[in-house]
C-alpha positions in Angstrom: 0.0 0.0 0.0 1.4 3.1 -0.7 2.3 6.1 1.6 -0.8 8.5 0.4 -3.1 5.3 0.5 -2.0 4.9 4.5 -2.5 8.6 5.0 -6.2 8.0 3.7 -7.0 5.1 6.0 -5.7 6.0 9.3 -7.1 2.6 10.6 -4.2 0.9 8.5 -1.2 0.0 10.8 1.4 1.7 8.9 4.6 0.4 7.8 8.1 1.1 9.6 9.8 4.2 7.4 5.8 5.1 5.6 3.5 8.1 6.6 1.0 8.0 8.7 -1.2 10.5 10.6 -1.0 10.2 14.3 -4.3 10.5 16.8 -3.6 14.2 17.0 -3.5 15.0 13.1 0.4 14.9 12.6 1.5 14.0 9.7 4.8 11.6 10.4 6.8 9.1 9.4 6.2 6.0 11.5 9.4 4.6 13.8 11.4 7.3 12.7 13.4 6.5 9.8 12.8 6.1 5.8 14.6 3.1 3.9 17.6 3.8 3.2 20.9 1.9 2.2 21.1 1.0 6.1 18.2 -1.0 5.5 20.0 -3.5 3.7 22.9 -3.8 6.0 22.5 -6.9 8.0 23.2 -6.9 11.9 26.4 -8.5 12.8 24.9 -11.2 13.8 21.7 -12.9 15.2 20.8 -12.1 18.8 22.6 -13.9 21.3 20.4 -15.8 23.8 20.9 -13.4 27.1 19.1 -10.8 24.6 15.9 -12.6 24.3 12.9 -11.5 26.3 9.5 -13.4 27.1 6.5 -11.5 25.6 4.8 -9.2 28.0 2.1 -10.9 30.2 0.4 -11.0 33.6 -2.3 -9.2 35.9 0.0 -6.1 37.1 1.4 -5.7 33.3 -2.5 -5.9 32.1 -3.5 -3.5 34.3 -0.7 -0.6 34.0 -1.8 -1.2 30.4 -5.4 0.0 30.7 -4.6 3.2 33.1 -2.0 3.9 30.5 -4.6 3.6 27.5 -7.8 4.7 30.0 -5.8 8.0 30.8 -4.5 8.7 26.8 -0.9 8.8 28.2 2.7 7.5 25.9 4.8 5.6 27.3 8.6 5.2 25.9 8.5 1.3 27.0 5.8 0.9 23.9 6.9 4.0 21.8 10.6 2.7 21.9 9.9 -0.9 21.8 12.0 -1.4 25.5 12.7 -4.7 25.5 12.1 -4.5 29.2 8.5 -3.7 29.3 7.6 -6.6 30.9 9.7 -6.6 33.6 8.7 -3.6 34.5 5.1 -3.3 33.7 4.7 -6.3 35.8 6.3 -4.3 39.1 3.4 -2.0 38.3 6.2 0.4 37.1 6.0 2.9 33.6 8.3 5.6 32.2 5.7 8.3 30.7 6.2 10.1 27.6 4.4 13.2 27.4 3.4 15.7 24.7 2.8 12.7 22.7 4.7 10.1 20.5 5.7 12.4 17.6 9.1 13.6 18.2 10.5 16.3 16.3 13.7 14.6 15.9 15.1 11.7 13.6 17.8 10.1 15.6 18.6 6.9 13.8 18.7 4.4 16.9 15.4 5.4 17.7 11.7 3.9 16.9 9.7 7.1 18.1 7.9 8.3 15.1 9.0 11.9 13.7 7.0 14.6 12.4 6.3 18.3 13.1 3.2 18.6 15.5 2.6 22.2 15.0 2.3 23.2 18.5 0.6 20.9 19.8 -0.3 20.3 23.2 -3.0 17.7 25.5 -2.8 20.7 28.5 -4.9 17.8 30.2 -2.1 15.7 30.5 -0.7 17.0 33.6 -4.0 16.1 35.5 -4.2 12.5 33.9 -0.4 12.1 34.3 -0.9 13.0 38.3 -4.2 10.6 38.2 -2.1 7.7 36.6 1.1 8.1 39.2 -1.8 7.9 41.8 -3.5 4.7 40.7 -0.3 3.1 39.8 0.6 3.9 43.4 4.2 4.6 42.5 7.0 5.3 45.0 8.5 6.7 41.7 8.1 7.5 38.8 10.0 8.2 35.4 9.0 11.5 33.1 10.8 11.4 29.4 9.1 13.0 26.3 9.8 13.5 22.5 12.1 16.4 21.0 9.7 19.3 20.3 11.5 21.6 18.8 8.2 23.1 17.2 7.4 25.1 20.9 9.6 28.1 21.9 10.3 26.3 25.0 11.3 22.7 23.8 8.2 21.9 26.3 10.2 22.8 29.4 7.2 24.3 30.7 4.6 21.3 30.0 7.3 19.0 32.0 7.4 21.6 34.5 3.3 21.5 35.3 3.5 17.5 35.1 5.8 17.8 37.9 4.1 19.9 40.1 0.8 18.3 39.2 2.7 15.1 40.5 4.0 16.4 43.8 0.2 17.6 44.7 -1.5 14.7 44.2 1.1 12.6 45.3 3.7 14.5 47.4 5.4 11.1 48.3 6.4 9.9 45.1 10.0 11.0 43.8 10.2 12.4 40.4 13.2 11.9 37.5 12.9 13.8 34.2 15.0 11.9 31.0 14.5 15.3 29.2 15.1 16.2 25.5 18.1 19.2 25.3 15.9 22.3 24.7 18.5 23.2 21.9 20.9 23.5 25.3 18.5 26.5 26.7 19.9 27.2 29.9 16.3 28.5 31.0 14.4 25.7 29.7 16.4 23.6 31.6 15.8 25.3 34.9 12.5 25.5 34.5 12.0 21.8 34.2 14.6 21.7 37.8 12.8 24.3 39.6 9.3 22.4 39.6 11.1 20.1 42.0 12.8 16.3 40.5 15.1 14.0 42.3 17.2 13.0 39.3 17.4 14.9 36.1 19.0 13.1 33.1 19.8 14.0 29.5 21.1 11.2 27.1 24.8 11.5 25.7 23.7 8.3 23.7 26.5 7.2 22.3 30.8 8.3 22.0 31.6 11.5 20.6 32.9 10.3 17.3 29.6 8.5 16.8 27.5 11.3 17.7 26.9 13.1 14.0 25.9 8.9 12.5 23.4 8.1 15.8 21.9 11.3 16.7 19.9 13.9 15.0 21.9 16.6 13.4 20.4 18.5 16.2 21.4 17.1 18.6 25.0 17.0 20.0 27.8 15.5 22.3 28.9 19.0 24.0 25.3 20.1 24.1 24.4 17.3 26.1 27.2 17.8 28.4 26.6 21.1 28.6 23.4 20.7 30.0 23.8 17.9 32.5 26.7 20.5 33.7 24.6 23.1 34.0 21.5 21.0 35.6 24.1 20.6 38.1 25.4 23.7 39.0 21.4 25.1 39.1 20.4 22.5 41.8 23.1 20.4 43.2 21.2 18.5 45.3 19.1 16.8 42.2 20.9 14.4 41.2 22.0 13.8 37.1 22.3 10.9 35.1 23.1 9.9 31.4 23.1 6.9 29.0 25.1 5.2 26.6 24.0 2.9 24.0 26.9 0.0 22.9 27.4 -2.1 20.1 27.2 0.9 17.5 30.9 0.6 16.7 32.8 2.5 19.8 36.3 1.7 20.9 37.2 0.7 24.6 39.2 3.9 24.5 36.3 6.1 23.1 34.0 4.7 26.0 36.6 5.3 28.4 37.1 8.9 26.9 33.1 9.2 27.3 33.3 8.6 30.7 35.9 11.1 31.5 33.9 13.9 30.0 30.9 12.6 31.6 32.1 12.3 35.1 33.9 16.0 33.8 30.4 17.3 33.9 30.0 16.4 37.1 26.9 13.6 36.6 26.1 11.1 38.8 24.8 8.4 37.0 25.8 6.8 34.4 23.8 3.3 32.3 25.1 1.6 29.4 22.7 -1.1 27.7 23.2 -2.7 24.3 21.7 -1.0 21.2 19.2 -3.0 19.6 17.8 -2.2 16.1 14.4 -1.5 15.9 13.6 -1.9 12.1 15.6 -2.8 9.2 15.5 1.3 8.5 17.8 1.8 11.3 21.2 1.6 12.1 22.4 -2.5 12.2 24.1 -3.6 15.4 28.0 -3.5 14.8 28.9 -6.0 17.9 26.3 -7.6 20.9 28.6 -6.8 24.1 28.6 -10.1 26.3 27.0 -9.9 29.8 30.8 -10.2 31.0 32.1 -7.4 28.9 29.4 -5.0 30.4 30.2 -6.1 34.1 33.9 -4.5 33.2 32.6 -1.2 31.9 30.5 -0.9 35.5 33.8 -1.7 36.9 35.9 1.2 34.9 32.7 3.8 36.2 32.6 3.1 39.2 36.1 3.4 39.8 36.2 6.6 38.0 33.9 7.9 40.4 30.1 7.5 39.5 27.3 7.3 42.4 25.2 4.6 40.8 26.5 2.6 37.8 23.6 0.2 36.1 25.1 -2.0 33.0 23.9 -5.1 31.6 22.3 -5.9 27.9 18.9 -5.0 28.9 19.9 -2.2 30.7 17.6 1.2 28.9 18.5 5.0 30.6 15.2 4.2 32.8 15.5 0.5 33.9 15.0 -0.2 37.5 15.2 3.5 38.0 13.9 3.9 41.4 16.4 2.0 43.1 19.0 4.7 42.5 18.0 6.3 45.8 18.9 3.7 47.8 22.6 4.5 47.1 23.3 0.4 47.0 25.0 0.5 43.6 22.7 -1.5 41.8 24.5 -2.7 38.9 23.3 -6.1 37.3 
């Protein structure tokens, strides 16, 4: 079916790479990325067995499912394909996306869809995020969002009234925002601080020399440090955090190197997970790091310093994010 016949039958479930218009009337291109030569580039190899993940089931997972779907919320463990959903769904756990699941952004490791949403905004979705926190009955609870570069603010202030809406309804429940870069606004970025989080993180994604082939052009390795700095320096007592993806072709030394500059900016917090393609469109897995091999990497951070060091294959910027403030070093 072609792209224009897709956009006429918005009950079709679109291709990866084809248009589609999402439930708020943007157009976009669905996961992300268009076919391209990538698309033919095979993965280097199939997916060893410690990658492979049961199918998500059960009466807690079942149930986060319909307040997520009763309350019109995104959450990046669907919108990103996590392969930990059901881990974490069935704790009774979710990381909520807001202003939608149309990012702005084409980053080619990612499976978000990307389109321009005009502005767009659900300004109920601070009430109905509070309301979901509330039945979930979460100790804690994970904000991330698309990019959306379309509002002045990158949304800074819609995460902002999400927070707050969160501490009044349920004034026990800790608060992390995984936040896009607002274009490395300083005030966007204390705005989002100010409404009150424990942990504030901002994605480095990958090493620096892999930066311009992973991310969107918009996007960028000092930017992201540069922010996680100056999160920081605005509120020192929140704590920051960051991710990297492996398997996308990094050197030891470049990780290494990443780390440095991390731990330069004075975060906290540092995951690393394996990068898993989403479709064929997007970039093919250059090397599946071995449970051992990520166990060394916690090693080398924690040694250079880090609070809280979480590494392991599964391991996404928001797994098992709640135990962080118990200080215990989680690991895997």
């Amino acid at each position: 079916m072609t792209d224009d016949a897709i956009l006429a039958h918005p009950t079709v479930r679109p291709a990866p790479g084809s248009k589609f218009v999402s439930p708020q009337g943007t157009r976009a291109i669905k996961d992300g990325i268009r076919p391209s030569a990538y698309s033919t580039v095979p993965d280097a190899g199939p997916k060893p067995p410690w990658l492979h993940v049961k199918l998500p089931s059960g009466s807690a997972y079942e149930a986060v499912r319909e307040i997520v779907r009763t309350h019109k919320l995104n959450t990046v463990c669907a919108e990103s394909k996590c392969p930990n959903i059901a881990e974490c769904w069935g704790r009774g756990t979710a990381t909520l996306m807001l202003m939608g699941s149309v990012c702005t952004r084409a980053c080619k490791f990612c499976a978000v869809s990307t389109g321009n949403p005009h502005g767009w905004l659900d300004h109920s979705e601070p009430g109905n995020v509070a309301e979901a926190v509330e039945l979930m009955r979460l100790k804690y609870v994970v904000l991330t969002s698309v990019d959306r570069d379309d509002l002045a603010d990158g949304g800074a202030g819609h995460y902002a009234a999400c927070i707050r809406a969160i501490h009044r309804r349920c004034p026990k429940t800790a608060v992390e925002a995984l936040t896009p870069d607002f274009k490395g606004q300083h005030e966007a970025v204390a705005t989002v601080l100010d409404a009150g989080l424990n942990v504030f993180a901002q994605n480095v994604e990958t090493v620096e020399r892999l930066t311009h082939v992973v991310r969107d052009a918009r996007a960028g390795y000092g930017q992201t440090l540069d922010v996680l700095a100056f999160a920081k320096r605005h509120a020192p007592r929140t704590l920051t955090k960051t991710s990297l993806m492996l398997g996308l072709g990094e050197t030891d030394r470049e990780l290494e190197q990443a780390m440095d500059d991390i731990r330069a900016a004075n975060v906290d917090i540092i995951t690393f997970g394996q990068y898993m393609r989403p479709t064929k469109n997007h970039l093919p897995v250059q090397r599946f790091v071995t449970p051992e091999a990520f166990a060394g990497y916690r090693n080398v951070a924690l040694a250079k310093g880090f609070l809280e060091v979480v590494s392991g294959p599964l391991v996404r910027s928001s797994y098992r994010a709640e135990r962080v403030l118990d200080h215990d070093n989680v690991g895997l």
